[in-house]
N, C-alpha and C positions, 0 to 999 in steps of 0.2 A: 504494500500500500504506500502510496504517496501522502504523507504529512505534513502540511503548511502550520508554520507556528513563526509567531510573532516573539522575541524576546527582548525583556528590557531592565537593567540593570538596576530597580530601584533600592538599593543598599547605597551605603557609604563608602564602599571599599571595590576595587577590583573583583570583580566575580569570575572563575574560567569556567569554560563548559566544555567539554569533551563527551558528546554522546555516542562514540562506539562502544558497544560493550556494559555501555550503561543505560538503555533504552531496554523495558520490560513491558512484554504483555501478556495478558493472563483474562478470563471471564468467568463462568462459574464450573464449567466443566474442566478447563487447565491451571492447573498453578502456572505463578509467575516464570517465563521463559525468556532469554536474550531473544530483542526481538533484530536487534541489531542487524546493518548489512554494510558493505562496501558500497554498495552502488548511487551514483550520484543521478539526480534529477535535470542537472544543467538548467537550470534557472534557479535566477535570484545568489546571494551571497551564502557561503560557508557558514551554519551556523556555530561551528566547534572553534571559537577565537577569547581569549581574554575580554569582556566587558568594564570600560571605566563606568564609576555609577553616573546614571543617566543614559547610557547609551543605550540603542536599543540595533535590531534590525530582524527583518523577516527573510525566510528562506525554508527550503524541504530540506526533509530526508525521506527514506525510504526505507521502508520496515518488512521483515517478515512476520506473518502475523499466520495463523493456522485457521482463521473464519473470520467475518463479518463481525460487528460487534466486538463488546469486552472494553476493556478497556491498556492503555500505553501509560507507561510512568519511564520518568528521569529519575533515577536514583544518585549519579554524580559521584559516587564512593564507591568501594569495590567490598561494601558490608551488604551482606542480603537482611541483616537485620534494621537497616538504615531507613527514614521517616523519606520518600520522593517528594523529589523538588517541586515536582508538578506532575500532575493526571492530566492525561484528556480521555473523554470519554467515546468511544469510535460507535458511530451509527450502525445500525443493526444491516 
């Protein structure tokens, strides 16, 4: 699946994002799975860059996902026990 997301650094500090490896999806029949991929969309900007606070910018990636629905989290740390940065929730 193709994922457009907008992101925007509102903290006070440098935020980095690195979403390989750290993009999970899961819905009520799978637990949480990498949903991670290599492959780029070719449009719009890299989201994976250091943010100074305030900045923002939009861009895809592209995910593997195993059905319609469920939903995608950023976890950002390489703890599976860890609280994600953000959900979206994928249309059925």
């Amino acid at each position: 699946m193709k994922l457009t997301l907008t992101l925007k650094n509102v903290g006070k500090a440098p935020a980095e994002i690195m979403t390989y490896g750290m993009m999970k999806w899961e819905d009520g029949q799978t637990a949480a799975q990498d949903a991670s991929t290599l492959e780029g969309v070719g449009d719009g900007p890299d989201l994976d860059t250091t943010y100074k606070p305030g900045q923002a910018v939009t861009g895809s990636l592209v995910l593997d996902v195993a059905r319609r629905g469920g939903r995608v989290s950023y976890v950002g740390v390489d703890d599976p026990d860890a609280d994600a940065a953000f959900v979206v929730k994928l249309p059925k």
